[in-house]
C-alpha positions in Angstrom: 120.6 113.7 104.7 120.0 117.5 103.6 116.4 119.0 104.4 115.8 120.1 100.7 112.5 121.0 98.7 113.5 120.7 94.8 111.4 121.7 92.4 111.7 122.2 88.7 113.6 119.6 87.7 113.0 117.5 84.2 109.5 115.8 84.2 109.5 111.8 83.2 107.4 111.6 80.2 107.0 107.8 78.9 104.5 106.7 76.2 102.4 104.3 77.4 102.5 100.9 75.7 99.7 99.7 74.8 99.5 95.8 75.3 96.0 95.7 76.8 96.3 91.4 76.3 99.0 89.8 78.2 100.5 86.8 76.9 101.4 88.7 73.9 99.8 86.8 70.4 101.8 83.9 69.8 103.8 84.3 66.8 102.9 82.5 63.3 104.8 82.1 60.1 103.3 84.4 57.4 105.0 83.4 54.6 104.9 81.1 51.8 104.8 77.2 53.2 106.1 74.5 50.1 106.9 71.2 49.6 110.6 71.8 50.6 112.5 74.6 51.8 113.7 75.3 48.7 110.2 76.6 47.4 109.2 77.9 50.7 110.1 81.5 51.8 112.9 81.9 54.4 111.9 81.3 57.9 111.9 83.2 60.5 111.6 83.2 64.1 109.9 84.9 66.4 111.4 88.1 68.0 111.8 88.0 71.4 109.7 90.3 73.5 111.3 93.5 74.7 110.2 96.2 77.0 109.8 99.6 75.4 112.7 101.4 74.8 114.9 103.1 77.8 113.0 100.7 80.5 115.5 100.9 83.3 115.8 97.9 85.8 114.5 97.9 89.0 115.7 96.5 92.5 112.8 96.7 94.9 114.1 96.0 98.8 111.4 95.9 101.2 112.4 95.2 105.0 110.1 94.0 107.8 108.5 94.7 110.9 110.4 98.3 110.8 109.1 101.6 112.6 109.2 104.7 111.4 111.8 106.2 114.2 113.8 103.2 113.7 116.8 103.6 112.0 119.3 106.7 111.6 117.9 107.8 108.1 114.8 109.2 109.4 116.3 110.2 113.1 116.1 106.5 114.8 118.6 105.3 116.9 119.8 102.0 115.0 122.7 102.8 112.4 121.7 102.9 109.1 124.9 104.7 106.6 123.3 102.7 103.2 119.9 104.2 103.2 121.5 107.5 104.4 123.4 107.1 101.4 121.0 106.0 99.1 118.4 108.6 100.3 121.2 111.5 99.8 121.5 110.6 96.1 117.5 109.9 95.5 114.5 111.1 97.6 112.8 110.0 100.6 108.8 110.0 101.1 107.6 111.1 104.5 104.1 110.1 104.7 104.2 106.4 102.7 101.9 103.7 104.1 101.6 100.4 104.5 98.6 97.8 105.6 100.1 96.6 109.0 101.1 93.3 108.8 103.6 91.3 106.1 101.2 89.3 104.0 98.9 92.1 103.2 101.6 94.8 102.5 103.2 92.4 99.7 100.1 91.6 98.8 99.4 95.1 97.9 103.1 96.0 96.9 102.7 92.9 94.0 99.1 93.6 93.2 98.5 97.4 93.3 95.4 96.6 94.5 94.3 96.9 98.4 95.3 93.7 100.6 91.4 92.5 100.9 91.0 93.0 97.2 94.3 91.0 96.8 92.3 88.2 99.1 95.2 88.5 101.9 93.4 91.1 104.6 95.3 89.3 107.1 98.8 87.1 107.4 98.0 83.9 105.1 98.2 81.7 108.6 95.2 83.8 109.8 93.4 83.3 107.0 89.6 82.1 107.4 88.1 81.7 103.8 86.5 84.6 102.8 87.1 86.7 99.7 89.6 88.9 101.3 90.9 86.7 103.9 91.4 83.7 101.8 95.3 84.2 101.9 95.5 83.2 98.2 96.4 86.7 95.7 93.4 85.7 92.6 94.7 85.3 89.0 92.1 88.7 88.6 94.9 90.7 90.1 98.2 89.5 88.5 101.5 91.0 89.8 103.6 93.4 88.8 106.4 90.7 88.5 104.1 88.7 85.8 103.5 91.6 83.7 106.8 93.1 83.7 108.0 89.2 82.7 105.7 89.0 80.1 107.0 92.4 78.3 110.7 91.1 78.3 112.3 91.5 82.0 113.6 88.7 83.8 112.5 88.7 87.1 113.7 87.3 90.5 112.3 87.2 93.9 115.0 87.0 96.4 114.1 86.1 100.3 110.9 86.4 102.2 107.6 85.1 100.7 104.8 85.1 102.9 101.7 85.2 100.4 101.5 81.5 99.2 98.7 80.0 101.6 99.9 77.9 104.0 98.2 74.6 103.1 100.1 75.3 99.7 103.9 75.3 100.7 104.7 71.5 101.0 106.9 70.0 98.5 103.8 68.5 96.3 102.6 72.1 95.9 100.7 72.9 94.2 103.1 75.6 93.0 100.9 78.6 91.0 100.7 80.5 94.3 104.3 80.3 94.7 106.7 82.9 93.6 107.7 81.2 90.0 103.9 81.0 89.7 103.6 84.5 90.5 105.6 85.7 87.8 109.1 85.5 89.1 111.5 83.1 86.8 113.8 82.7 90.0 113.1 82.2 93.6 115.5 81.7 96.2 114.0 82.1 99.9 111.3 80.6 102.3 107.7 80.1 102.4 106.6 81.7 106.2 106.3 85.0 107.9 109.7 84.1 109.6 113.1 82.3 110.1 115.6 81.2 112.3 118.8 83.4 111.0 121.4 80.8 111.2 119.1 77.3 111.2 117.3 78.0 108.0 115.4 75.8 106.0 115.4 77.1 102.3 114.0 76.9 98.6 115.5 77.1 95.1 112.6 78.0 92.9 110.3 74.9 94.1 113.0 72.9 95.1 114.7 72.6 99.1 118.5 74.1 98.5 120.8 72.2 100.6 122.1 73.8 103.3 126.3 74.3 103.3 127.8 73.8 106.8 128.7 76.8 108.6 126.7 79.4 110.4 126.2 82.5 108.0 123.7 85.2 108.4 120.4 84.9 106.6 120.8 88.6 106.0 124.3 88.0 104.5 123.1 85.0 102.5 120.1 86.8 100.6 122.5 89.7 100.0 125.0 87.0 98.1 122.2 84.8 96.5 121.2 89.1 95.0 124.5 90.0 93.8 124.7 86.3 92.4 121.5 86.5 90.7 122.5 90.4 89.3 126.4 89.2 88.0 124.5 86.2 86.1 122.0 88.7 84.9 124.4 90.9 83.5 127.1 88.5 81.9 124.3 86.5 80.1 122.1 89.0 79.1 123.0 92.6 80.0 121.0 94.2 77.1 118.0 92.6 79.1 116.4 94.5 82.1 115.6 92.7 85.2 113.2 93.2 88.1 114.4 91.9 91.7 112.5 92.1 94.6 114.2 91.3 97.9 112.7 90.8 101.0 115.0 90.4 103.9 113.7 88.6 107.1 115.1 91.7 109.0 113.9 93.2 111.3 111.3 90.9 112.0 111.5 88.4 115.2 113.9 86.4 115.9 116.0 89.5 116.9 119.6 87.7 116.0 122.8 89.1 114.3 126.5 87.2 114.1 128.5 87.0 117.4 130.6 90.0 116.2 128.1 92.3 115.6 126.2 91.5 119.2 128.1 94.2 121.3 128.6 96.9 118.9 125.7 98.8 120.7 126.8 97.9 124.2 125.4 100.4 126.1 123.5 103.0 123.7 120.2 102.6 124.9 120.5 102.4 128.3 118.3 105.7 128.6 115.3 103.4 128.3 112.3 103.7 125.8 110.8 107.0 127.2 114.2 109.1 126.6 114.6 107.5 122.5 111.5 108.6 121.7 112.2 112.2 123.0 116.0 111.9 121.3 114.5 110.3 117.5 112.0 113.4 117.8 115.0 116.0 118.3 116.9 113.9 115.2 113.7 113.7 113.1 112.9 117.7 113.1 116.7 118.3 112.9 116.8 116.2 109.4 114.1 117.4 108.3 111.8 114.3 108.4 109.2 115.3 109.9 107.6 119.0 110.0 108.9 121.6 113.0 104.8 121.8 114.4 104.7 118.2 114.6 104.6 116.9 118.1 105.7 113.5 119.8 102.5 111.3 120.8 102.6 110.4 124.8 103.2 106.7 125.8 99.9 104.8 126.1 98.6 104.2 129.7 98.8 100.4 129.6 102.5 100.6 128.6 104.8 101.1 131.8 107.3 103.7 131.9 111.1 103.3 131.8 111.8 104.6 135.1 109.2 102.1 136.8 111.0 99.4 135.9 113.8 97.5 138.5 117.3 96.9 137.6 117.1 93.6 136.5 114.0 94.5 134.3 116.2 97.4 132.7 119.7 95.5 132.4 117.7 92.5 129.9 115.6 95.5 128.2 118.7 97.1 127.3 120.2 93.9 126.1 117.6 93.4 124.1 116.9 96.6 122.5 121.5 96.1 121.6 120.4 93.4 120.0 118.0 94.8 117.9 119.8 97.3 116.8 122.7 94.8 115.9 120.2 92.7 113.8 119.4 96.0 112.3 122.3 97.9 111.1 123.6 94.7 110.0 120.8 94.3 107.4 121.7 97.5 106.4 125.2 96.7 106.3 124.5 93.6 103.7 121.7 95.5 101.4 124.9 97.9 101.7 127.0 95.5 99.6 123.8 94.5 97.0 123.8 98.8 96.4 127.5 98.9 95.7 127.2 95.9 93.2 124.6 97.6 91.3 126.6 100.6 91.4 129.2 98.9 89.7 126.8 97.9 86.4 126.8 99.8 83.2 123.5 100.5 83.1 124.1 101.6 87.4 122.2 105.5 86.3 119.2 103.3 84.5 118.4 101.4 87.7 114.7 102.4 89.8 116.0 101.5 93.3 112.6 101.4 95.6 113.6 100.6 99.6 110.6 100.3 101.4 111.8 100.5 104.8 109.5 97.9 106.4 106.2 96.1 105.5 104.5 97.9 108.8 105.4 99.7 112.0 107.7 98.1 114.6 106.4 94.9 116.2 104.9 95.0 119.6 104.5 90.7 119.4 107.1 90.3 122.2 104.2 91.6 124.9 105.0 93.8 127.5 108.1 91.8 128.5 109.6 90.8 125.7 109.7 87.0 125.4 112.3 84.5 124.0 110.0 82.8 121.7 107.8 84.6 119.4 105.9 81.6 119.2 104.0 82.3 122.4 102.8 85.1 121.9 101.5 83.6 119.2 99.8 80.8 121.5 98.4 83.1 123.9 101.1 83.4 126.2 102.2 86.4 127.4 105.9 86.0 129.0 107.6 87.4 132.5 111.5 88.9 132.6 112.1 86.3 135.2 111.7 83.3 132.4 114.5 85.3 130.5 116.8 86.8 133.1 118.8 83.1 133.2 119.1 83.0 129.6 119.9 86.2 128.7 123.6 85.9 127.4 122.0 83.8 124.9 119.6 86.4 123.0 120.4 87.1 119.6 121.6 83.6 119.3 120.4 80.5 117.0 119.4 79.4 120.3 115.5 81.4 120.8 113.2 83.0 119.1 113.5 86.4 120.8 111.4 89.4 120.4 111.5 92.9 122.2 109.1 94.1 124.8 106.2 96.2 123.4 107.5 99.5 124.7 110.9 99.5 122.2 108.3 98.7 119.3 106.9 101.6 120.5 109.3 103.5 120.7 110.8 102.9 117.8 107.9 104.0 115.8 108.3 107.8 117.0 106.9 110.1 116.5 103.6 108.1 115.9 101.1 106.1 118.1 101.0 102.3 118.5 102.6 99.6 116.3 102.5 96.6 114.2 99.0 95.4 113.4 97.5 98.6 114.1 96.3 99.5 111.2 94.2 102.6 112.6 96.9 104.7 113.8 100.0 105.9 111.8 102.5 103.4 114.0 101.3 100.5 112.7 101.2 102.0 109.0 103.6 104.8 108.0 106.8 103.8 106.7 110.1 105.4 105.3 110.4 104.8 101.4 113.7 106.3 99.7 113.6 106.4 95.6 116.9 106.3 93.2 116.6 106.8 89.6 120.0 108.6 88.5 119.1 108.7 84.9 115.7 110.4 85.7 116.7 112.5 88.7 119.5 113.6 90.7 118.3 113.7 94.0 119.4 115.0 96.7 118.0 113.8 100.1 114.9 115.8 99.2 111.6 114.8 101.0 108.5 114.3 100.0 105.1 114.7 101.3 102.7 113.7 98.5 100.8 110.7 100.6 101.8 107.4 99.1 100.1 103.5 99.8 102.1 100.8 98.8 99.0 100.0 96.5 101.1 102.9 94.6 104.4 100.6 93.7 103.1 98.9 91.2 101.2 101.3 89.0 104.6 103.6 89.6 106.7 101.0 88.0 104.6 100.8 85.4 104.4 104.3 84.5 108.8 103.9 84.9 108.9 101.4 82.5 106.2 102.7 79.8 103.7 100.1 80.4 99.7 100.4 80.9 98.0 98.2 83.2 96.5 94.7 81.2 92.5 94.2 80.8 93.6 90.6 80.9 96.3 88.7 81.9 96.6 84.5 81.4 92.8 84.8 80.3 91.5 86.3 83.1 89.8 89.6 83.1 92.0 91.9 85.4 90.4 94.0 88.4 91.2 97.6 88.1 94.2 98.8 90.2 93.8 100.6 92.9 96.9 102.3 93.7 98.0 105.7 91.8 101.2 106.4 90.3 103.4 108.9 92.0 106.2 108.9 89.3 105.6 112.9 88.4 106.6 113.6 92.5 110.0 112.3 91.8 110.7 114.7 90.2 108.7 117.8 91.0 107.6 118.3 94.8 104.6 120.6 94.1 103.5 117.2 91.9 99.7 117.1 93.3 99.0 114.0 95.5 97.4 111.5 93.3 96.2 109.1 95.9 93.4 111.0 98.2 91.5 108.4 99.7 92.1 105.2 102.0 90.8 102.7 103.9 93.2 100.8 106.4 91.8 97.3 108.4 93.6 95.0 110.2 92.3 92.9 113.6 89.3 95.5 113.5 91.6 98.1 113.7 90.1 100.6 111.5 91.6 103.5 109.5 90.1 106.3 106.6 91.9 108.9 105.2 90.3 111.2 102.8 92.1 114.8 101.9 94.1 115.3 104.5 91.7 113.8 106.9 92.2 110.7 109.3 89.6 109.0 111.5 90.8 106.1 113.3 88.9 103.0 115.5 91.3 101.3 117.8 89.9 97.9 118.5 93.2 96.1 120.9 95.9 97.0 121.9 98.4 94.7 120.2 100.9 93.9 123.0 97.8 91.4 124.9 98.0 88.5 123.0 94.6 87.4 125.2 91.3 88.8 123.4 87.8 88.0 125.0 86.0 88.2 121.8 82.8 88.8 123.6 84.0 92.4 125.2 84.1 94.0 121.6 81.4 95.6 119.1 82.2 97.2 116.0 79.3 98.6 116.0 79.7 100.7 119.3 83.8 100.7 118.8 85.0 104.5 119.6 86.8 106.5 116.4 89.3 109.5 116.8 89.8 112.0 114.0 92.9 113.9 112.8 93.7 116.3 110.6 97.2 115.1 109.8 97.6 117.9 106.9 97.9 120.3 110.4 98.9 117.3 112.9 101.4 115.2 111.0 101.6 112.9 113.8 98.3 112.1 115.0 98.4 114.1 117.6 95.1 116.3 118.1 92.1 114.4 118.7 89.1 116.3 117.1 86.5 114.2 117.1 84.1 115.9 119.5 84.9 119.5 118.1 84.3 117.9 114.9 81.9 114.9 114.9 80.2 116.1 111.4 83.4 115.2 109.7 84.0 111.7 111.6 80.5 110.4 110.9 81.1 111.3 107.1 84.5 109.0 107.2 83.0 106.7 109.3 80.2 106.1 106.7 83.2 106.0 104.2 84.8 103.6 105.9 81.9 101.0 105.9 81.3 102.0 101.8 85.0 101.3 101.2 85.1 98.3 103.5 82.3 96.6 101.8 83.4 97.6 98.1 86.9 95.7 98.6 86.2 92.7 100.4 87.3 93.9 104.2 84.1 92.4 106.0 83.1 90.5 107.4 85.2 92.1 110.1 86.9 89.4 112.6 89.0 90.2 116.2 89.8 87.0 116.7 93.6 86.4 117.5 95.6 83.8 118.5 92.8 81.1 117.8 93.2 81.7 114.0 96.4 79.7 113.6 94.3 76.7 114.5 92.8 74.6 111.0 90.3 73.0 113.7 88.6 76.4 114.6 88.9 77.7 111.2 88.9 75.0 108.9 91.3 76.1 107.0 92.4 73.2 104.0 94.7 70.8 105.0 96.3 67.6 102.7 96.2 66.1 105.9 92.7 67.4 106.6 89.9 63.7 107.2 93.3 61.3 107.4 93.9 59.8 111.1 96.6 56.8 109.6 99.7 57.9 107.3 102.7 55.9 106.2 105.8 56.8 105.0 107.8 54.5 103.8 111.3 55.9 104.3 112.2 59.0 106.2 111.2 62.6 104.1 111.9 66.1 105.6 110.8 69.3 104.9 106.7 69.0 105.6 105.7 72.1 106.7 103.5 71.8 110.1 100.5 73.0 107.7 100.5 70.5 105.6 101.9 67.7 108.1 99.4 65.6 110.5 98.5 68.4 113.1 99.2 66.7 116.3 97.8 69.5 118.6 95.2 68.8 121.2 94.9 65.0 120.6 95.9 61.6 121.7 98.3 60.0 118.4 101.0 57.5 118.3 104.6 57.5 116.1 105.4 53.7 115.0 108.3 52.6 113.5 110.5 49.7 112.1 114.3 50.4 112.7 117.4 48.8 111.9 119.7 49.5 114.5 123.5 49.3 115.7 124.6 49.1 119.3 124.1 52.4 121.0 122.1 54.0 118.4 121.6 57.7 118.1 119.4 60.4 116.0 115.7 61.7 115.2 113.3 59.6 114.4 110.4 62.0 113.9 110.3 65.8 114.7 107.7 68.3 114.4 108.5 71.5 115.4 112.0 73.2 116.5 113.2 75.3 119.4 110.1 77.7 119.2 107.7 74.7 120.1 107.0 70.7 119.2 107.5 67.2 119.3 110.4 65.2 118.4 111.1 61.4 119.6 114.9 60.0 119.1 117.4 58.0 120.6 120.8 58.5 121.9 123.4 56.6 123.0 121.1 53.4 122.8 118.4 54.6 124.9 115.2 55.8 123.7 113.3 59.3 124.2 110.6 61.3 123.4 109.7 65.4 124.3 107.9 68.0 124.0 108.7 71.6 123.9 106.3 73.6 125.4 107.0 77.7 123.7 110.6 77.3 125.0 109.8 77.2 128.4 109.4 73.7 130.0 110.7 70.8 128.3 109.1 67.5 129.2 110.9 64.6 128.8 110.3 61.2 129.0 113.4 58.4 128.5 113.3 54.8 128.2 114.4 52.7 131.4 117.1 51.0 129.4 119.0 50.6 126.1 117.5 49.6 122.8 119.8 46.1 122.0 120.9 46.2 118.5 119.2 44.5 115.3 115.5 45.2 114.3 113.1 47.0 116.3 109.3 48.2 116.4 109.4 51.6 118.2 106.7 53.6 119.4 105.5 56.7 121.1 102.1 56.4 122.5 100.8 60.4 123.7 96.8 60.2 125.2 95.6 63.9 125.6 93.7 64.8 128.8 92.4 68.1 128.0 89.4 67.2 126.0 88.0 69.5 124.0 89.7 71.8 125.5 93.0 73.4 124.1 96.9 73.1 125.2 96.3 71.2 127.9 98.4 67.8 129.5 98.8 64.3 128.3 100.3 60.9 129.1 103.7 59.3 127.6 104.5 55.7 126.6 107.4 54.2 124.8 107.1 51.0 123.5 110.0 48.2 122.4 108.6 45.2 120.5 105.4 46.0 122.1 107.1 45.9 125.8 106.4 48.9 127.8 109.4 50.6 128.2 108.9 53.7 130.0 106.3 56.5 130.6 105.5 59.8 132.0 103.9 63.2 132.4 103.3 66.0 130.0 101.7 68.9 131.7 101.1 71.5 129.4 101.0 71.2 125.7 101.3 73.9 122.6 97.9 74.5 121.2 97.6 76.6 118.5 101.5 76.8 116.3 104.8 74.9 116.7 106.6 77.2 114.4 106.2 79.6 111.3 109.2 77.9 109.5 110.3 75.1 110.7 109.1 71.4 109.4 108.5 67.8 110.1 111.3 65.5 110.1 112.1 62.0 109.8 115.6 60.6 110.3 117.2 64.3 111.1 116.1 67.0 112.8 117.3 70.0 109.8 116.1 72.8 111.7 116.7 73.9 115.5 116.7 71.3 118.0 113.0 70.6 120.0 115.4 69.2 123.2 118.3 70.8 124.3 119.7 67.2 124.6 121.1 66.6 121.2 122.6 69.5 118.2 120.9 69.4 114.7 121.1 68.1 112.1 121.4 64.5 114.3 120.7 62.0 111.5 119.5 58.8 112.7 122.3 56.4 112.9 120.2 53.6 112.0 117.8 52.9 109.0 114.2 53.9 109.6 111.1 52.4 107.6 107.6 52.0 107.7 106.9 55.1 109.6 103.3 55.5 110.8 101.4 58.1 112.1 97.9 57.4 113.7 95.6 60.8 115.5 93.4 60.0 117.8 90.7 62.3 119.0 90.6 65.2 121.4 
């Protein structure tokens, strides 16, 4: 990519079209209405809608959990020849932001309004019910996909969707927070924040698409079910423009690429975590990405250095970081394919192409020594090397959930400090974003400074296509948008900055930026996954302040050589806070997940007895009877043959759960605890064949107290039949995509005793569920 300022280059003018009322007045017959057609004028139909004249399509890829140093286009370390490519022929913006975390970027992206306004200020699992943490995006702030559909495009959404709440995603719905009720005529993806890459459970518009045998890629999938989407598109209707949005699952946890791509990077970051920092900085100045004054941020104290760490500590960091960057460049490698497809269309020079390189920084969610399971850092555990040391030819695998230590996410977000989920602090918020519009402007690997929000997509497209925002949409009143268009920067780079002021929030972490100004309120550091609630105060929290016009990496403190300036953003920050729905502010963490503590809906929510009367799959564990930190009992009647075998209930996967089966005639039950003990309790003989009562009988100890140990008992015809310990127990989440499961387990397997999908061999009825207290 060339370091190149280009100015003077054609301005895009469009003419705004005015359609202040979307839907669009339904059409009536004016004419002349007789007895017959023969005295009636001729009739005519209505004209389809179209979008104003010269509309271009528009691809919008957006990756996840993707720092700023991460990938060769802007200096990183992990390959990246499409968006070099890409960015060489178009531009690439240097100071775009995002909001942190997945749910509240897309939020935002969709919206153009700020992730509280767009009532998702947090990951929809998080959510806690008020207005800007409700998880659910309101009708007042319809998305850029329903008003683009509603002037003419056809519109897909292709891969990730993390902003329907999660009490909403079962197969009953109900479906208008779902992408087809958010505008998009096609979906083809999952409902979580993330997914096994070869054991995926996934969706056709509303529907579960059944998975073909074999073990592809989800990256490679999405990248077909694209190019699929786009040749249908085009052979049907290629006078019609289209708007696809796809949102890979990479590079979000679990870090796993195919076998063949696994140890391509053998090797290449043996230098450890201090030394690629210092390298991406040399690469980033070199390319031009960053400005020659701006310096690289030190490591925070609380994150060890690469030379403190023993051999066997730096042999599975390394593996793990190869990993990565497999998972990586082979994302790149598939959107690779969806560019050269487009390329290939008539219309190629009329398509926007808008790759935002990652919903927020690099994810620091693996703790301070990685872990194998995501999952427990998301149930408060944080993980040793030693649990992973034995397993460690089997990263990157279908196998575990695995996640990098904090220090790579660090690392990977160079030049910047922090991560993920720090919204205060550019490393949790500053992504790449690399523009194409060939018709409009021939770039050149140009950058650009002008600061961007992803609150800025949507009124951009808009301005592309020639469209003004709707007063109202469906019959609801629309919220202003929030975002600013930066359509005249693509193709002048002295175009002013149109977006001068905002507020970042995320886990209390507190941002403001206000011309050319930054003041910034760390509340935790996001590698502990353990918060004492009680040790922090908002009120008394310390702020930094930057001047990142000067100091383009947060750098310089200057809050005590300035403090005049930091209380006047600090006072902002409350005024902007309150005005879009950010308080009341919350640092709770892991404890969120659970409905009990935050009472989150649930269709399951007042029911302790549920029948099923044949076996049904796919029930995600937020809308399935949460067994967590309570006594319950699976019942049910089974026809059986001689040495039976398969699930009889499941809840949960590899990551974490529950799932009770037979095999080979004998009868089992187990629970995974995060992927680190596996307790499991077998019958004391074989299950004869004919018909059968069965039943697993779990009484929790713990109380009211959570993930704590519990007694087993399997029942035959009411005969006891065996029994035994469970010591520890998964309090808060099982999974993020993974479901309940009657007569197969569909996703990854909860024991290592069996492989999926294990369909019961027998016929199952009558299936009931019965929760006791904790």
């Amino acid at each position: 990519m060339k370091k190149i300022l280009v100015s003077g280059m054609l301005l895009l003018s469009f003419q705004a079209f005015a359609q202040k009322t979307l839907p669009h007045t339904e059409y009536r017959f004016e004419g002349t209405v007789g007895t017959t057609f023969q005295d009636s004028d001729p009739a005519a139909f209505p004209k389809p809608i179209t979008p104003p004249e010269g509309a271009p399509n528009i691809l919008m890829v957006l990756l996840d959990d993707v720092g700023f140093g991460q990938f060769s286009v802007t200096g990183g370390g992990v390959p990246s020849p499409n968006m070099e490519r890409l960015a060489d022929n178009g531009l690439i913006y240097n100071r775009f932001h995002t909001t942190a975390v997945c749910s509240s970027t897309r939020a935002a992206i969709l919206t153009g309004r700020n992730h509280h306004s767009a009532g998702t200020g947090i990951i929809t699992e998080l959510a806690t019910g008020y207005d800007g943490y409700t998880g659910i995006i309101p009708k007042s702030t319809a998305t850029i996909g329903e008003i683009l559909r509603q002037n003419g495009y056809a519109t897909a959404w292709i891969g990730k969707n993390h902003n329907t709440p999660v009490y909403e995603v079962g197969p009953l719905g109900p479906f208008d927070h779902w992408p087809n009720g958010l505008g998009f005529d096609y979906f083809f993806g999952f409902n979580a924040g993330d997914i096994n890459q070869f054991k995926y459970d996934l969706l056709e518009n509303r529907d579960r698409w059944e998975r073909p045998e074999g073990k592809k890629h989800l990256s490679t999938l999405l990248a077909d079910k694209t190019i699929e989407y786009l040749q249908k598109a085009e052979a049907l209707e290629p006078e019609k423009p289209w708007f696809t949005y796809l949102a890979t699952a990479a590079t979000h946890s679990p870090h796993q690429a195919p076998e063949e791509w696994l140890d391509k990077y053998k090797g290449q970051f043996d230098m450890g975590w201090d030394a690629y920092r210092e390298q991406t900085f040399a690469r980033q100045k070199e390319l031009g990405v960053i400005p020659e004054d701006a310096e690289l941020t030190p490591r925070p104290a609380s994150l060890p250095a690469w030379d403190s760490l023993d051999e066997d500590q730096k042999k599975l960091y390394s593996r793990m970081m190869e990993i990565f960057a497999a998972y990586g460049a082979h994302v790149d490698h598939e959107i690779g394919r969806v560019l050269d497809y487009v390329a290939t269309l008539p219309d190629a020079d009329n398509t926007m192409i808008i790759y935002i390189v990652g919903d927020n920084g690099a994810s620091a969610e693996g703790g301070l020594n990685g872990t194998m399971n995501e999952i427990a850092f998301f149930n408060a555990h944080a993980a040793t090397y030693e649990e992973m040391l034995p397993i460690m030819d089997e990263l990157g695998t279908e196998k575990h959930f695995n996640h990098f230590p904090s220090q790579w996410a660090w690392a990977m977000n160079a030049p910047f400090q922090w991560t993920k989920q720090v919204a205060s602090h550019l490393g949790g918020v500053r992504n790449p974003l690399i523009v194409s519009w060939p018709a409009k402007f021939k770039g050149n690997g140009e950058v650009r400074d002008q600061f961007t929000h992803v609150t800025d997509i949507m009124p951009t497209i808009l301005d592309a296509v020639g469209l003004e925002q709707p007063e109202m949409v469906n019959g609801v009143p629309q919220k202003p948008v929030e975002g600013t268009s930066f359509l005249a920067s693509l193709t002048n780079d002295d175009a002013p900055t149109t977006h001068n002021m905002q507020y970042f929030e995320m886990f209390s972490n507190r941002g403001i930026y206000k011309d050319g100004w930054w003041a910034s309120s760390l509340a935790f550091e996001p590698w502990d996954p353990v918060r004492d609630v009680n040790t922090y105060d908002p009120m008394t929290a310390e702020w930094e302040l930057y001047n990142i016009e000067e100091d383009f990496s947060q750098a310089n403190n200057l809050a005590e050589s300035n403090p005049e300036k930091l209380e006047e953003l600090q006072t902002l920050w409350w005024a902007q806070a309150s005005k879009y729905n950010a308080l009341p502010m919350d640092w709770r963490g892991a404890e969120r997940f659970s409905i009990e503590i935050t009472g989150k809906p649930n269709p399951s929510a007042g029911r302790d007895h549920f029948v099923y009367p044949k076996p049904f799959s796919g029930i995600p564990e937020a809308t399935a009877p949460d067994l967590k930190n309570k006594s319950f009992t699976i019942t049910v009647d089974a026809e059986i043959g001689k040495n039976a075998s398969g699930m009889i209930f499941t809840q949960g996967g590899n990551t974490a759960g529950w799932g009770f089966y037979m095999k080979n005639g004998s009868l089992y039950f187990t629970h995974n605890y995060i992927d680190l003990e596996r307790y499991t309790i077998q019958s004391n003989g074989k299950v004869s064949a004919g018909n059968h009562e069965l039943k697993a009988e779990f009484e929790y100890l713990g109380g009211k107290e959570v993930g704590k140990n519990g007694k087993v008992k399997l029942f035959v015809d009411g005969q006891l039949v065996g029994e035994g310990e469970v010591s520890k127990t998964t309090p808060f989440r099982y999974t993020m995509d993974e479901t309940q499961d009657i007569g197969e387990d569909g996703g990854t397997p909860v024991d290592n005793n069996y492989d999926t999908p294990f369909k019961f061999s027998g016929k199952l009825s009558n299936i009931r569920i019965d929760l006791g207290t904790n």
